[in-house]
C-alpha positions in Angstrom: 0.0 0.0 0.0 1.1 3.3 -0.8 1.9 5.7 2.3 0.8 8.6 0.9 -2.9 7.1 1.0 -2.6 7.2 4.4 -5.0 9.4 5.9 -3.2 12.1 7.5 -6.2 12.0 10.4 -5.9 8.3 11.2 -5.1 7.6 14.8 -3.4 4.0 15.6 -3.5 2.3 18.8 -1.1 -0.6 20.6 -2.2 -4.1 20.3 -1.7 -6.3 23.1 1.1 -7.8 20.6 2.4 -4.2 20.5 2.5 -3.7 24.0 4.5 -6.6 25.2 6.5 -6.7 21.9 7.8 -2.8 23.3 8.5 -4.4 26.6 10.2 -7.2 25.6 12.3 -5.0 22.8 13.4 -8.1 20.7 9.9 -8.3 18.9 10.5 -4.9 16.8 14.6 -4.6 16.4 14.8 -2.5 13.6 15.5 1.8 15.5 12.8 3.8 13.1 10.0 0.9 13.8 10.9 0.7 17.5 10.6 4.7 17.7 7.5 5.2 15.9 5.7 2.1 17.6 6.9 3.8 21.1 5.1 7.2 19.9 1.5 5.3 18.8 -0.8 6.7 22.1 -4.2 5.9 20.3 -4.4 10.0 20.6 -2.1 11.2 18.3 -3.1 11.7 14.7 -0.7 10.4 11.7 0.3 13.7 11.0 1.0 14.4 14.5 3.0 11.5 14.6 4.8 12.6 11.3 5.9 16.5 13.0 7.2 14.0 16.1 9.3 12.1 13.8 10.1 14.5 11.5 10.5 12.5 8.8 6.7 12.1 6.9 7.4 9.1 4.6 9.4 6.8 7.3 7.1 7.1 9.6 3.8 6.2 7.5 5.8 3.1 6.0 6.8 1.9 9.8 3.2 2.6 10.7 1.5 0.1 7.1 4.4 -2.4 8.8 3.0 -2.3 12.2 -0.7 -2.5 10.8 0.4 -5.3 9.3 2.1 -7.4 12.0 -0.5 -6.9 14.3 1.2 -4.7 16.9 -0.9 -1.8 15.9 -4.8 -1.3 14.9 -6.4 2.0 13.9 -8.7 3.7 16.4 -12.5 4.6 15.1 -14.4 7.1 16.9 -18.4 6.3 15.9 -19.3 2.8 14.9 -20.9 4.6 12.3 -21.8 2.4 8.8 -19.9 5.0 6.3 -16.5 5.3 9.2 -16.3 1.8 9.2 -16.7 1.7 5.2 -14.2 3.9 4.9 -12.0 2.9 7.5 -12.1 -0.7 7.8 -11.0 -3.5 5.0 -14.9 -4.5 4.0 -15.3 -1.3 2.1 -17.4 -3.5 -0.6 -20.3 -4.3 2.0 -20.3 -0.4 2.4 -20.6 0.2 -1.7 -23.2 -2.3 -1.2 -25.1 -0.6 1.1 -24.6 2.5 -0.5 -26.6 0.9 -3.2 -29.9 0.3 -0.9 -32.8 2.7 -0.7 -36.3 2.6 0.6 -37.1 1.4 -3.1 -34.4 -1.7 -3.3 -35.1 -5.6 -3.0 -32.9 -8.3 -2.7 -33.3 -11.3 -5.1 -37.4 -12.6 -5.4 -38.8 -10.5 -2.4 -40.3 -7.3 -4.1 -41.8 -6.2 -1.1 -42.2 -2.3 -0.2 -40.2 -0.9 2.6 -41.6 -0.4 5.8 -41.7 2.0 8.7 -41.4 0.3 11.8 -39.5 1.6 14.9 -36.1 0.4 15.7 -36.3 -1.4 18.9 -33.3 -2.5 21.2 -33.1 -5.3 19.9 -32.8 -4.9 16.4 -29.9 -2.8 17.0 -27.8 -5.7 16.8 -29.2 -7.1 14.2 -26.8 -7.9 11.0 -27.3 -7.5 7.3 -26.0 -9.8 4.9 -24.4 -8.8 1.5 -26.6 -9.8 -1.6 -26.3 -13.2 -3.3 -24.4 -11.7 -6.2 -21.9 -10.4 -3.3 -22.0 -13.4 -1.3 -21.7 -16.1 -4.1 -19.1 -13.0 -5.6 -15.4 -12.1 -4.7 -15.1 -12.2 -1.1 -16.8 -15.0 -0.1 -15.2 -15.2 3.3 -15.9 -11.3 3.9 -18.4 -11.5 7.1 -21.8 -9.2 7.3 -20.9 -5.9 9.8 -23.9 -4.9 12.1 -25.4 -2.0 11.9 -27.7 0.9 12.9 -30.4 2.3 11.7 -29.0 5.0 9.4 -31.0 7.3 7.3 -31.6 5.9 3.3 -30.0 8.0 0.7 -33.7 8.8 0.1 -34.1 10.7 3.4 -36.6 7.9 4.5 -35.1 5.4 7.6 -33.7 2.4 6.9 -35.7 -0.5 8.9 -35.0 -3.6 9.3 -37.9 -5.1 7.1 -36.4 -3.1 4.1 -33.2 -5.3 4.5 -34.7 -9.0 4.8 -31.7 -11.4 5.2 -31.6 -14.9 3.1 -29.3 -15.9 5.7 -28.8 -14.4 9.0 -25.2 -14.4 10.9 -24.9 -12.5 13.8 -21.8 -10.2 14.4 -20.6 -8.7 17.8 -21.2 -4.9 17.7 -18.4 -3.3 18.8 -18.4 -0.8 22.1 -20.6 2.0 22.3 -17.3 4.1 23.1 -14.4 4.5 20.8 -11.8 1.6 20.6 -11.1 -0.9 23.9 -8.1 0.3 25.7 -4.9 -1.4 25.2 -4.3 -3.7 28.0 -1.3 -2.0 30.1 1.8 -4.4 31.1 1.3 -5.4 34.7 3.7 -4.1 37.8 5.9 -7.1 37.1 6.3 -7.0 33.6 7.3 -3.7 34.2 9.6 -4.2 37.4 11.3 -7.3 34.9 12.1 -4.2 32.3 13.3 -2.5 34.5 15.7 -5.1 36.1 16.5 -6.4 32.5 20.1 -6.0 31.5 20.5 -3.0 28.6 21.5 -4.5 25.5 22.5 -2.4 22.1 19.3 -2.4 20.1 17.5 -0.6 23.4 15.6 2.8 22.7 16.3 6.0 24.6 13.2 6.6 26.9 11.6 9.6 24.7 9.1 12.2 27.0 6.3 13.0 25.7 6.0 16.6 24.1 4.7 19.0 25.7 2.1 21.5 24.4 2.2 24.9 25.8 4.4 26.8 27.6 6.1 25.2 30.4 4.8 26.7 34.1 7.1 28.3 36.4 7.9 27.1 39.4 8.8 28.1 42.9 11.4 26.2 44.4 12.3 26.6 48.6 15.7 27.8 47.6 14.7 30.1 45.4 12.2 31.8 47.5 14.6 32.4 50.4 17.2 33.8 47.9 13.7 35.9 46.8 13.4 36.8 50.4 17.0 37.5 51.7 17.1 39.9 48.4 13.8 41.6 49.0 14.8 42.2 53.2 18.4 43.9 51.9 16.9 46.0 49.5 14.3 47.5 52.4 16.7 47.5 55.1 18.9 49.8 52.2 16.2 51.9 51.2 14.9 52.4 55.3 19.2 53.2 55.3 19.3 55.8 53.1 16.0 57.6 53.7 16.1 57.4 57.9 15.7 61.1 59.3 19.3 61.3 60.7 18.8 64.9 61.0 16.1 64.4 64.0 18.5 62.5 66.1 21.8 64.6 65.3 21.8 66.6 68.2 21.7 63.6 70.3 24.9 62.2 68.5 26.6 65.3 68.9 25.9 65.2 73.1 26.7 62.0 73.0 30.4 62.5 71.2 30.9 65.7 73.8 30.1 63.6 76.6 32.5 61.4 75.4 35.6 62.8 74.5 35.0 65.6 77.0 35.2 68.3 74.9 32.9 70.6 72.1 31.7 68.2 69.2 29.6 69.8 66.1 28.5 67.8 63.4 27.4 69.1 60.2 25.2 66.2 58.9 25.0 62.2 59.4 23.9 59.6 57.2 24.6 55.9 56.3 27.4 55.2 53.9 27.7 52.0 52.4 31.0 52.2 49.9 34.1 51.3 50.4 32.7 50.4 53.4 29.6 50.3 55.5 29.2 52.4 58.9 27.6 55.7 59.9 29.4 58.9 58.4 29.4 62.5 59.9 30.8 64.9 57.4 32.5 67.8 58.7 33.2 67.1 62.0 34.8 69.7 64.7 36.4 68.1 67.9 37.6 70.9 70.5 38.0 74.6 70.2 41.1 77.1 69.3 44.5 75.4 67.7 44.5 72.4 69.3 40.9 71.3 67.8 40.4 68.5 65.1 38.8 69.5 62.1 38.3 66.1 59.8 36.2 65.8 56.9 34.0 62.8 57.4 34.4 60.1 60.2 33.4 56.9 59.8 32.1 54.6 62.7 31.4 51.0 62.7 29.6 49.6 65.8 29.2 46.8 67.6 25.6 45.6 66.7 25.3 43.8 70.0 26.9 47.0 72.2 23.6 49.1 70.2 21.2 49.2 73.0 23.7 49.2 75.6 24.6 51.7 78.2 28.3 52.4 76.3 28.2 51.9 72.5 31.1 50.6 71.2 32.8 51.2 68.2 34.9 48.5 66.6 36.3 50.6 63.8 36.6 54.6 63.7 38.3 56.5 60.3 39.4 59.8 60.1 39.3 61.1 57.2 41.1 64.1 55.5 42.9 65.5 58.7 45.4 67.3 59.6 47.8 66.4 62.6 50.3 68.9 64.3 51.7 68.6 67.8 48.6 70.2 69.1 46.7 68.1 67.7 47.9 64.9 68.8 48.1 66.4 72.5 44.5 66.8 72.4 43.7 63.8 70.4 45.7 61.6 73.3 43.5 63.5 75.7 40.4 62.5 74.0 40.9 59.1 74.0 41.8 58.7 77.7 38.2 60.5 78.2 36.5 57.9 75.6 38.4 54.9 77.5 36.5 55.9 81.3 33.6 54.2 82.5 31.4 56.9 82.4 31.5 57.8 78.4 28.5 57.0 76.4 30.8 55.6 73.3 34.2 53.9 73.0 36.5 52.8 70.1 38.5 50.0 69.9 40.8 50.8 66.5 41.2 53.9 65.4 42.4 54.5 61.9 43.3 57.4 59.7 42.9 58.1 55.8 44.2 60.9 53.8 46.2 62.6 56.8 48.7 65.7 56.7 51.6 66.4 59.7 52.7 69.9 60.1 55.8 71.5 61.9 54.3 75.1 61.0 54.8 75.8 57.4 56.2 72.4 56.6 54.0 69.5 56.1 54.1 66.3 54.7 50.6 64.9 53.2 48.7 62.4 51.8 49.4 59.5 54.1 47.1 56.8 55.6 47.7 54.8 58.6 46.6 54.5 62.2 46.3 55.0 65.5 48.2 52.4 68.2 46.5 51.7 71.1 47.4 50.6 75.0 45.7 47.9 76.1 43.5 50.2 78.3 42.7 51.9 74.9 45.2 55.2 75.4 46.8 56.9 72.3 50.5 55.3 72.1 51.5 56.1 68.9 50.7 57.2 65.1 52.3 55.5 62.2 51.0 57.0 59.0 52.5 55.9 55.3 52.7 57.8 52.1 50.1 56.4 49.4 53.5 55.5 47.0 54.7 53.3 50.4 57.9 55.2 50.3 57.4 57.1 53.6 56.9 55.9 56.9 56.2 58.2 59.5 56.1 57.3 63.4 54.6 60.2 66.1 54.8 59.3 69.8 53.7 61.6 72.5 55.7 61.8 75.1 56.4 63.8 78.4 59.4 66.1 76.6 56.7 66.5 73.5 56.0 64.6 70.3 59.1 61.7 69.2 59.2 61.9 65.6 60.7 59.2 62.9 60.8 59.3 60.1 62.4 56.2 57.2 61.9 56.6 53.7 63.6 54.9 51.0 63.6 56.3 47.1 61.8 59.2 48.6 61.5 62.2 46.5 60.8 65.7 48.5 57.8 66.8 46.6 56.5 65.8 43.0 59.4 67.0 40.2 62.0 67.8 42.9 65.1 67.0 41.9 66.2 65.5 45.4 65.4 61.9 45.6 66.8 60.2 48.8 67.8 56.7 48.2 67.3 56.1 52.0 66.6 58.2 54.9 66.5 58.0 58.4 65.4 60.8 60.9 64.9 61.1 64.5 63.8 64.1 66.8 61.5 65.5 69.3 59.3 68.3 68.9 59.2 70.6 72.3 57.1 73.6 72.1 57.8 75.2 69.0 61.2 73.7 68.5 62.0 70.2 66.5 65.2 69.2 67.6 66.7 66.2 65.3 69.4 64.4 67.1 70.0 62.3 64.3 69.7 62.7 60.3 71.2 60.3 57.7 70.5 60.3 54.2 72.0 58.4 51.1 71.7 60.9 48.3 73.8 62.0 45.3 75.8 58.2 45.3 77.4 59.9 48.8 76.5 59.9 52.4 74.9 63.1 54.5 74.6 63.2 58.0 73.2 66.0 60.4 72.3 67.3 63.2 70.0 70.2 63.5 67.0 72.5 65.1 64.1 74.2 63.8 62.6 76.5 65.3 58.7 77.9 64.7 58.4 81.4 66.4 58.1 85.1 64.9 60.6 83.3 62.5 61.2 80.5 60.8 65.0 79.5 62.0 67.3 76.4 61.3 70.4 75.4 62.8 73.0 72.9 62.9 75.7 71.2 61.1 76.7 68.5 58.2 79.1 66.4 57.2 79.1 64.9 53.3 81.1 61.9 52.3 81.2 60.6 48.1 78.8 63.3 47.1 78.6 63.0 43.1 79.7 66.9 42.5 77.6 66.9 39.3 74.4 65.3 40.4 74.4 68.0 43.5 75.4 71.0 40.8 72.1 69.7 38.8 70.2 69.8 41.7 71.2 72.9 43.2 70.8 74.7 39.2 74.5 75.0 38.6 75.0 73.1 36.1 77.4 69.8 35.8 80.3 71.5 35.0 81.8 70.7 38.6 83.1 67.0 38.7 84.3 65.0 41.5 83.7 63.0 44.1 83.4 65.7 47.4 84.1 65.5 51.3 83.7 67.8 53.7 81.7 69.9 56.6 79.9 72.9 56.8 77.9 74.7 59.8 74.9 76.2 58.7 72.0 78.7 59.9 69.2 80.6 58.2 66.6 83.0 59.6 63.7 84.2 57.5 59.7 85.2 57.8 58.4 82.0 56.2 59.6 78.5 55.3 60.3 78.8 52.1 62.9 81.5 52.2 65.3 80.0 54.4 67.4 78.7 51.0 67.6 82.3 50.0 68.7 83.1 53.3 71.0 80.6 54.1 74.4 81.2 55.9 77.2 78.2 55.7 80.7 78.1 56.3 83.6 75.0 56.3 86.1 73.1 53.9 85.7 70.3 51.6 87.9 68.4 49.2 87.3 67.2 45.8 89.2 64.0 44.5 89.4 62.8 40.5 87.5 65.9 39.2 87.8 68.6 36.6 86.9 72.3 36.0 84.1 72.5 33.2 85.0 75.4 30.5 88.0 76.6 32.6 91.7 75.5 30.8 94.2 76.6 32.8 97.4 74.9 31.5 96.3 76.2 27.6 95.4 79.9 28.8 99.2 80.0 30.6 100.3 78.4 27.0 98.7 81.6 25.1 99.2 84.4 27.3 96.1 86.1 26.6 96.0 89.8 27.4 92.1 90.3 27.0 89.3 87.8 27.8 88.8 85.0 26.3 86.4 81.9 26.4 88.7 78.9 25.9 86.7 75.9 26.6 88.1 72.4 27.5 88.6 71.5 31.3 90.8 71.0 33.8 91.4 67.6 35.3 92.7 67.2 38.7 93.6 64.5 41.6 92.9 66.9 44.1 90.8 70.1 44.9 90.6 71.5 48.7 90.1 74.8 50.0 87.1 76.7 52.5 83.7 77.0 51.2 81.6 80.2 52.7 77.8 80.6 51.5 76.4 84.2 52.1 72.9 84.8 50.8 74.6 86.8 47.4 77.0 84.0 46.7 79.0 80.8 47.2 83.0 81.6 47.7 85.7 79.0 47.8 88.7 80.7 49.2 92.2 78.9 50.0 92.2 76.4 46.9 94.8 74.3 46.3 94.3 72.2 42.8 97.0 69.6 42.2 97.1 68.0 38.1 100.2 66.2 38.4 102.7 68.6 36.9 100.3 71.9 37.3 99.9 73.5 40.5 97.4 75.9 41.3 96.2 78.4 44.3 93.4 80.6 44.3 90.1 81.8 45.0 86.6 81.8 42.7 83.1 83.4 44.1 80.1 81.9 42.0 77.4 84.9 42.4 73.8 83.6 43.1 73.1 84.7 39.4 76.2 82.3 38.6 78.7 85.2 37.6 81.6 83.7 37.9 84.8 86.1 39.7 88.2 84.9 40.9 92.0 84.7 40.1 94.3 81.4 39.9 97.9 81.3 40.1 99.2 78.3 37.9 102.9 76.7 37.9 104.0 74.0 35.8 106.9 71.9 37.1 109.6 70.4 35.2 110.4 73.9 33.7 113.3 75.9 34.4 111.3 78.8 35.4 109.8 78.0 38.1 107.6 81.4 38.8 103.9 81.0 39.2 101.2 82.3 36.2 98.4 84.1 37.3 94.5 83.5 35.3 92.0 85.9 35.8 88.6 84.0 35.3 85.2 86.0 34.8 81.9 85.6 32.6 78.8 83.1 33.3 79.5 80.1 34.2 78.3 78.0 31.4 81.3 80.0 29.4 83.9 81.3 31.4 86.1 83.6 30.1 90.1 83.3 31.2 92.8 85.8 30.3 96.6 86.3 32.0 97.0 88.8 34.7 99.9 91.7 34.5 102.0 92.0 37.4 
């Protein structure tokens, strides 16, 4: 049979072959028969089965082999005469019947139809085919029972139209559609399931679903639901709380605590970097020695909330600046905080963004925080600088404030052109005077050390004296704006002082005096043996250098210039004595009297140098 003929609205059924024969899975081996005899529900349609499949002609030819075998039988809906014509193999008894009318007669008896009412029990009663049909074709075709259906006339069809020569008696099928399928009992199904796999077994397909699958709640998912929801009110009843209503409580509150003047500009919540309460603009004590920080951040202790004491396991100062004052008042503070009777208490206290000042000289930009005793009082203050190069160390003590300070590839300020490889410095600040016993610094290849005072009153003073070992001459002449022209490794001491109204013009000021020595140098632009060669009676700008073993003399610096008096230059067979004054505007000034040895004459030259100093100008002196 063709599949196409197959009627795409057919619906097949199981057998009870089919049924065992897909539990027993060695009835049906070959895949695409096995498949389509799994989907066969007795509801699905042959084109429903086909969009299943997805492959139209396969499946109709699986289906005409199922038909066949027995393991599937098609479903009819109405035991109705023209279904069962149409569906079922005796289609000639139903062009037989077609045939019949309220006018017809079967072989001798040529009597007129009747009327009569169709009683129970004639609607079991069968009709048999016509002699020419039975004595015909299909002799072994048996007689279907019927209904009374309407004649093509419109009249009924009664049973004394259709008088039977013979009458055989068919079983009328179920008033209902087709008889279930038998369905394999709890031990066929638990020996299945127990049954070893084998290779021609068939995946377990799920039947399709129509419509759109329904969403579920899961447990888990509604606690995540729930957790989300309750942070996103306890945010929102964060942010919006009236803090303003119960700021002037919080500002008794700190007063009580620190025993001293707290104002408070405004509180909220804050919730990056870091949650806690913030109060922005915050003023701690009165006159010089108050705290003025930017925003303070508390954390507390949830369980301390409705206590007596609140305590606070985190508090951040933000944006402060610390001076000796300061920290005086800040170490009083705390000792109030760590009594009985405050309100409030902090157990780490921590600073961000910080600034220490000795008046006009301040080093910022430096986090760190605040060590405390045991009986929470202020011991110490160790900030660092953001780039970690810096590490400063504030004590308060009975003399004042201990300051330390060790840095290593610490530059001054941002472009300044002294970077200290390492530095070490330690002092105490009394009053208005920071007195540094000890200052050592690797810069310039070389070694500086130092000892010193500064002093903060009407004005800005410093004091004290160095000593420099291995100083690179040119990387200090660089520094300092002179130029390289200076070479040599230098040694030497000086006693300085300076005195000024501000900070920043004690270099001006500056007052130095002491001796050095310069080893394996030379004297940029200045040629001393070729200007004795010429003997040049005006000024003139030579060039070249002079190289040395050995440069000494006194070194005086005045706030107009720097003067190196008393210099003795040794260049293996060149001698030289003199003086040279290098004029803040670097004019250079100064006379040098040269003597070669090895000649018979053994009287000195004299070299008068002058000009600028990137081109100094050298001519011989008359006597």
């Amino acid at each position: 049979m063709d599949p196409d003929l197959i009627d795409a609205n057919l619906v097949f059924a199981k057998t009870p072959a089919g049924e065992e024969a897909m539990l027993q899975r060695t009835r049906v081996v070959q895949r695409n028969v096995r498949m389509v005899l799994i989907l066969v529900d007795g509801n699905a349609t042959v084109a429903e089965l086909c969009d299943k499949t997805g492959n139209a002609p396969i499946t109709q030819n699986a289906l005409l082999e199922l038909e066949h075998d027995g393991f599937i039988e098609r479903r009819i809906e109405k035991n109705s005469v023209w279904r069962h014509a149409k569906d079922s193999p005796t289609g000639i008894v139903a062009t037989a019947i077609r045939a019949v009318s309220e006018f017809s007669t079967f072989g001798d008896n040529a009597a007129a139809p009747v009327e009569e009412p169709v009683s129970d029990d004639q609607k079991g009663r069968s009709i048999p085919l016509p002699d020419s049909e039975s004595r015909g074709s299909h002799p072994s075709r048996a007689p279907l029972s019927l209904t009374p259906q309407p004649s093509l006339s419109g009249g009924p069809l009664s049973g004394a139209a259709l008088q039977p020569q013979q009458e055989t008696t068919v079983a009328r099928p179920a008033a209902t559609a087709e008889a279930e399928p038998a369905k394999p009992s709890l031990v066929d199904r638990l020996k299945a399931i127990a049954r070893p796999a084998t290779e021609n077994d068939e995946p377990a397909l799920k039947p399709i679903r129509r419509g759109r699958r329904r969403w579920s709640l899961t447990w888990s998912l509604g606690l995540l639901l729930g957790g989300l929801s309750l942070c996103a009110v306890l945010f929102l009843l964060a942010l919006f709380f009236p803090y303003a209503n119960y700021l002037p409580e919080v500002e008794a509150g700190l007063a009580q605590s620190i025993g001293q003047p707290a104002r408070i500009d405004r509180m909220r919540v804050s919730v990056y970097p870091r949650p806690g309460l913030l109060l922005v603009n915050v003023r701690l004590g009165e006159g010089s020695e108050g705290l003025e920080i930017a925003e303070v951040r508390l954390q507390p202790e949830l369980q301390t909330l409705r206590a007596d004491k609140i305590l606070f396991r985190e508090a951040e100062l933000s944006d402060v600046r610390l001076s000796v004052a300061t920290i005086s008042n800040l170490s009083r503070m705390l000792a109030s905080v760590a009594s009985p009777s405050a309100r409030a208490g902090v157990q780490q206290l921590t600073i961000s963004n910080a600034a220490f000042s000795f008046s006009e000289l301040a080093i910022d930009e430096m986090d760190g925080h605040c060590e405390l005793s045991t009986d929470h009082h202020l011991e110490s203050i160790s900030l660092r600088s953001r780039d970690r190069a810096l590490l400063l160390k504030l004590n308060p003590s009975e003399r004042g404030l201990t300051v330390q300070i060790d840095a290593i590839a610490w530059r001054v300020a941002q472009g300044s052109p002294f970077l200290f490889d390492s530095l070490n410095v330690k002092g105490v600040i009394e009053g208005s005077d920071w007195v540094i016993d000890s200052f050592e610094s690797r810069i310039f290849d070389g070694v500086v050390r130092a000892a010193m005072i500064l002093r903060d009153g009407q004005q800005a003073a410093i004091a004290g004296e160095l000593s420099f070992e291995r100083i690179n001459a040119r990387k200090l002449g660089e520094a300092l704006g002179i130029g390289s022209q200076f070479q040599g490794e230098a040694h030497g001491k000086l006693k300085f002082s300076a005195n000024s109204a501000s900070w920043p013009g004690l270099p001006a000021a500056l007052q130095a005096s002491g001796n050095f020595t310069m080893r394996r140098g030379r004297l940029g632009g200045i040629d001393l043996p070729e200007a004795v060669r010429r003997s040049l009676s005006t000024p003139a700008t030579l060039g070249g250098w002079t190289r040395f073993e050995e440069l000494s003399g006194a070194i005086t610096v005045t706030p107009d210039a720097f003067l190196f008096s008393r210099l003795a230059l040794n260049a293996g067979l060149m001698q030289s004595s003199g003086q040279i004054e290098l004029t803040r505007k670097l004019q250079l000034r100064g006379r040098m009297d040269v003597q070669m040895r090895g000649q018979a004459d053994h009287s000195s030259r004299s070299i008068l140098i002058s000009g600028p100093l990137k081109s100094p100008l050298t001519q011989t002196a008359n006597h």
